[in-house]
Structure formats: structure tokens, C-alpha cells
N, C-alpha and C positions, 0 to 999 in steps of 0.2 A: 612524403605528402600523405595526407588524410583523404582519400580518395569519396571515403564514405560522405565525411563532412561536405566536402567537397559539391559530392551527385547530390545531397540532401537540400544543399543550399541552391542548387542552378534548378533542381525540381521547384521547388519553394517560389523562385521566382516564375517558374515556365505557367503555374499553379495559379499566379496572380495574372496570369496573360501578358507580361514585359518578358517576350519569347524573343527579340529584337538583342533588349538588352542583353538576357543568357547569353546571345551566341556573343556580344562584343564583351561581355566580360569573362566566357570562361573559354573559348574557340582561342587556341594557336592560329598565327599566320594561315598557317599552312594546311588548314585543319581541310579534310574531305569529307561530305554528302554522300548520303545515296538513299534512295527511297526505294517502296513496292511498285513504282510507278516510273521505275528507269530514270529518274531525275537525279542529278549529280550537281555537286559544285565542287569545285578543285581548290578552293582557299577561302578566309575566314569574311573577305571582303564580297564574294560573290554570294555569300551563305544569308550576310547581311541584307544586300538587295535584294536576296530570293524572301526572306524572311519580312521585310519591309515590305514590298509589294504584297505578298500575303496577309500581315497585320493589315494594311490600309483598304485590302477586298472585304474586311471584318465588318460586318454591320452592327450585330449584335452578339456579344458572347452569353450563352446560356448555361454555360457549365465547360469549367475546365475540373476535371476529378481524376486527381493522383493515387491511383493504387495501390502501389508497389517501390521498392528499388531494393535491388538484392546487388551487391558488390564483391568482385574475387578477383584480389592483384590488383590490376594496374583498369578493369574493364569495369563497367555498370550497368543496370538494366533498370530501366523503369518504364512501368505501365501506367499508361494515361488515356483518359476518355475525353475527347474533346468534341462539345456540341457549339456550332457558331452558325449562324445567319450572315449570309454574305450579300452585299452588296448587289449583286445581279439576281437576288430575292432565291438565288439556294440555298441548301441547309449542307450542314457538312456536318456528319458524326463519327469520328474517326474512335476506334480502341487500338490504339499501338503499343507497340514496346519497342524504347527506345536505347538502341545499343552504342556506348558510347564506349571510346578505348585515350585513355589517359596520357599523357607525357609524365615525365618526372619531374616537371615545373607546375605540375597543376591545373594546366590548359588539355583540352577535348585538341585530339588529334584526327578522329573519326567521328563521326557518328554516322547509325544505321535503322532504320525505321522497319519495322515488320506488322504488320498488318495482323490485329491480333482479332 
């Protein structure tokens, strides 16, 4: 598996804000969450709803901007700034790096969120 292609294209989409679709097209079943903020999801269907529910708090996106992605073996990392307007008239400005670890079929088995 092309791991790089792979992180380059699920960035690509995350980038366009179809952050929904990322997780159903590249999340294993069985994939696991975890955030800076103790929030967890244990498989690929719970990550969906948490991700859903999130897209739909979206009022406005003002920038999503991809930084980075740096890949070794099987794991990837990329830095993302994400500025949104939500729905209950907060703002959310997040710079994370997002840690993902691969299966040998191509699907995210983990991913991990750091607070950059």
C-alpha cells in the first residue's frame, strides 16, 4: 500500500471539508478515536456520527488549511488549521496534527488528534 498517496488524498478531501466522507471512505470497521479532549470512538460507525453531528454544528467554514503531512511505515501525520463558525454563534480555531496508523489494506485503524 501507498500509504503517502493514500494520507495525501484523505488530506485533500479533509481540506475540501467532506471530513464525513474521509472517515467512510478511508476508516476500517474497526478504526479508533481519541482526541486532546478525552473523547474516544471505538469503531468506524461511531466516528461517523461523532463526525456528522459535528459537520451539521458547522455554520460557516472560513478556512480549512493543510500544512503538512510527513509519512514513515505504516503511520502519518498531518497538520491542519481549521477556522469554522458554528451554529450556536461560536468560532472554533483548531491547529492540530493529526496522527493516523494504517492497516495493510489501506484503511486508518487509529487516528489521534494533538493539539498543536
Amino acid at each position: 500500500m501507498d500509504i503517502k498517496a493514500l494520507a495525501t488524498e484523505m488530506d485533500r478531501i479533509v481540506t475540501q471539508g467532506a471530513i464525513v466522507d474521509a472517515v467512510k471512505q478511508f476508516f476500517a470497521e474497526d478504526a479508533t478515536t481519541s482526541d486532546y479532549n478525552n473523547l474516544t470512538t471505538k469503531n468506524k460507525a461511531q466516528m461517523v456520527e461523532k463526525m456528522e453531528g459535528f459537520a451539521n454544528s458547522i455554520k460557516k467554514v472560513n478556512g480549512i488549511t493543510h500544512h503538512h503531512t510527513i509519512v514513515d511505515g505504516n503511520v502519518s501525520a498531518s497538520e491542519f488549521t481549521f477556522d469554522f463558525e458554528m451554529t450556536d454563534n461560536s468560532t472554533i480555531f483548531w491547529h492540530e496534527i493529526i496522527r493516523r496508523i494504517w492497516n495493510n489494506d489501506g484503511q486508518v485503524i487509529q487516528e489521534e488528534y494533538f493539539n498543536a
